[in-house]
C-alpha positions in Angstrom: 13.3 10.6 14.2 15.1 8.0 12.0 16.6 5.2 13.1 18.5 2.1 12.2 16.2 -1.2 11.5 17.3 -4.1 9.6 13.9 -5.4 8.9 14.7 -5.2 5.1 17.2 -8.1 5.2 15.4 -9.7 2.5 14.8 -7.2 -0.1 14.7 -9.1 -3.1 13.0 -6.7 -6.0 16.3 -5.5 -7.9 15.9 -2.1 -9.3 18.5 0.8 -10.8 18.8 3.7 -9.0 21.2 7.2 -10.0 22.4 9.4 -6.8 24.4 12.4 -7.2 27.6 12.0 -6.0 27.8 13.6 -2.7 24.3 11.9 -2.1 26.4 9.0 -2.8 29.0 9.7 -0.7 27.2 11.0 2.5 24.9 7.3 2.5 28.0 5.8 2.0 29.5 7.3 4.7 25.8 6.8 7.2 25.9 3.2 6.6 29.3 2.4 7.3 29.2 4.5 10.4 26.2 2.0 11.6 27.3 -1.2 10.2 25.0 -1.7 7.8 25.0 -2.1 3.8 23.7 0.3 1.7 21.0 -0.9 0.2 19.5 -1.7 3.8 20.1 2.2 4.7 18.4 3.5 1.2 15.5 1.0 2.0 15.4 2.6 5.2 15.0 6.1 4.1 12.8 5.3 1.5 10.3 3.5 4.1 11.0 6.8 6.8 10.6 9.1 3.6 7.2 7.6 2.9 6.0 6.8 6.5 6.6 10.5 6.7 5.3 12.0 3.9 2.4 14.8 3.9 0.1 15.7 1.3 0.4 18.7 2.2 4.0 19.3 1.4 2.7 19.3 -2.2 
């Protein structure tokens, strides 16, 4: 399950990233629903999405 964790409070590596728009909008919406910025929620599902990735899936 995912959860919230601010662990990532000091991200410092900038990089660019493009979303789609409702992407955008939905992890907008996620983060300001828990109080936290966005960058700290797309850290967050980039850490779940890796944690959680299997080989297998490929």
């Amino acid at each position: 399950m995912f959860k919230i964790d601010k662990e990532f409070k000091s991200a410092n590596i900038s990089r660019t990233i493009r979303f789609t728009e409702p992407l955008f909008e939905r992890l907008n919406i996620m983060a300001s629903e828990n109080n936290i910025s966005f960058n700290l929620l797309v850290l967050q599902c980039c850490k779940y999405a890796l944690d959680n990735y299997s080989k297998d899936n490929n």
